[in-house]
N, C-alpha and C positions, 0 to 999 in steps of 0.2 A: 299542501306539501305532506301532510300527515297520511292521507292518502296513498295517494299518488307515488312517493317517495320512500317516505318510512312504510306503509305495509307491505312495496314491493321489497324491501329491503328485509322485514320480518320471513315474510316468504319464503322468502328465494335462501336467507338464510338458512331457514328450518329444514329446506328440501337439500341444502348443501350438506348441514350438519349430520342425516340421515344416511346418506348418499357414502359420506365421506368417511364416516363410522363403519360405515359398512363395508367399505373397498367396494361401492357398489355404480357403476357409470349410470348417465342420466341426461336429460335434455331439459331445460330451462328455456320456454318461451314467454317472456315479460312486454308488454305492451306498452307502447310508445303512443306519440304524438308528431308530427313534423314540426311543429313548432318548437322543438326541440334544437332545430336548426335556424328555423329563422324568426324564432321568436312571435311572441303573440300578442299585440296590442289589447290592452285591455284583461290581459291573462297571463301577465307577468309571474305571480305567484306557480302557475299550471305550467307555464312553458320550463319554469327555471327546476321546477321538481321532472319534468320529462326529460330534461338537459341529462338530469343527475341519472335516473334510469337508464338513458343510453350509454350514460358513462360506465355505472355499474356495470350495461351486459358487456361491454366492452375490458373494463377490468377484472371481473369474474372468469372472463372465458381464456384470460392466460393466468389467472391465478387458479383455476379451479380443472382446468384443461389438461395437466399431468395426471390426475387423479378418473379422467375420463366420463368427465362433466362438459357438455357443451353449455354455454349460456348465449342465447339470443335473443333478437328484439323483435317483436312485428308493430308494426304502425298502419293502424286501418287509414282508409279515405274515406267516403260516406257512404253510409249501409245502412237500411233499416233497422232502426231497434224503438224500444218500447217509449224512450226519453228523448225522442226524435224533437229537433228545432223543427220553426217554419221552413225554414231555406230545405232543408232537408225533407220535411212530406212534401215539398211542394213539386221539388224533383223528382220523389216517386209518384207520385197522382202524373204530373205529365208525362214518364215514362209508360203507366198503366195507363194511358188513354192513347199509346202510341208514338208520341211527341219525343223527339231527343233531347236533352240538359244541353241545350248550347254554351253552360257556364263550365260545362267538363269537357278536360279532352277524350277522353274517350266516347263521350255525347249519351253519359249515361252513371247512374251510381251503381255501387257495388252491389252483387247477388251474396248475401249470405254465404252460402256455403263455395265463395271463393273466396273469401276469409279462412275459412274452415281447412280449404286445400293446403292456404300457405302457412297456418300452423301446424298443418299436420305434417304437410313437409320439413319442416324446420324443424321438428321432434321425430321425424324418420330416420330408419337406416341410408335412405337415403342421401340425405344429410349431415351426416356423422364426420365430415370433415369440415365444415360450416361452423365456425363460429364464432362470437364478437362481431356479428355481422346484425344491420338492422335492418330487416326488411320493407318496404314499406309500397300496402297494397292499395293502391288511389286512381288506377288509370292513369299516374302522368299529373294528377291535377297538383301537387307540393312545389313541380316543374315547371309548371306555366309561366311563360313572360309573357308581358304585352308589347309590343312593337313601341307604344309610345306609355310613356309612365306617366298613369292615372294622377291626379294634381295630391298633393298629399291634406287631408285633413283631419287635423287634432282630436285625438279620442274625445279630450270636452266638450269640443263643438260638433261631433259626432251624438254624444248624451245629451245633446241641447243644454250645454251649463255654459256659463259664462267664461274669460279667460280666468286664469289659476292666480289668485294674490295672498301674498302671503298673510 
């Protein structure tokens, strides 16, 4: 939360306070999570500080929007970076050896610099009437249903711990 929540919030203040002092317009892109929506088992703490992030760009962009401040959100899907999970190199090595991600809809992770496109657009002239809006770049994968719902099993018995007594 301290993160994720308050230093977007130092942030994005400091660039308001600057901005705002100046009579000076600006574009605000703050990053998100989907689980911001539908919540993240196991990542209670991360989804509820994302929650507040979307809220903020959300708030900000009619509070900060007369003074000619956009504030927006982008929310990646899975893209290589340095702090990459298994599930994640495992989708880039099959993609690099030719193999589609049958676990995405698109049948594939994200390329960096289409990342890159959609914050540059969201901070473009282009987009200068955009705002309070959260983007989010994943191919579709936050969207997925499955035809039949997978049976549900308890994060505990997920971690191999026993039931919960108090």
């Amino acid at each position: 939360v301290d993160i994720t929540l308050t230093g977007t919030w130092f942030m994005t203040r400091e660039f308001g306070r600057r901005h705002l002092g100046a009579g000076t317009p600006g574009s605000i892109v703050n990053i998100g999570a989907s689980y911001a929506w539908t919540g993240g088992p196991g990542f209670a703490h991360s989804a509820a500080a994302k929650a507040g992030v979307k809220n903020l760009v959300e708030t900000l962009a009619v509070e900060w929007g007369p003074y000619g401040i956009q504030v927006n959100g982008l929310v990646p899907g899975l893209f290589p970076h340095t702090d990459m999970t298994g599930d994640i190199r495992g989708g880039l090595e099959r993609a690099a050896a030719g193999a589609k991600d049958s676990r995405q809809p698109a049948l594939r992770v994200g390329a960096p610099r289409e990342l890159g496109w959609a914050a540059t657009f969201l901070a473009s002239p282009y987009a200068r009437f955009i705002t309070g809006h959260t983007l989010v770049v994943d191919g579709a994968n936050w969207q997925r249903r499955a035809l039949v719902n997978p049976e549900v099993v308890p994060l505990r018995t997920q971690l191999g711990r026993g039931p919960f007594t108090p």
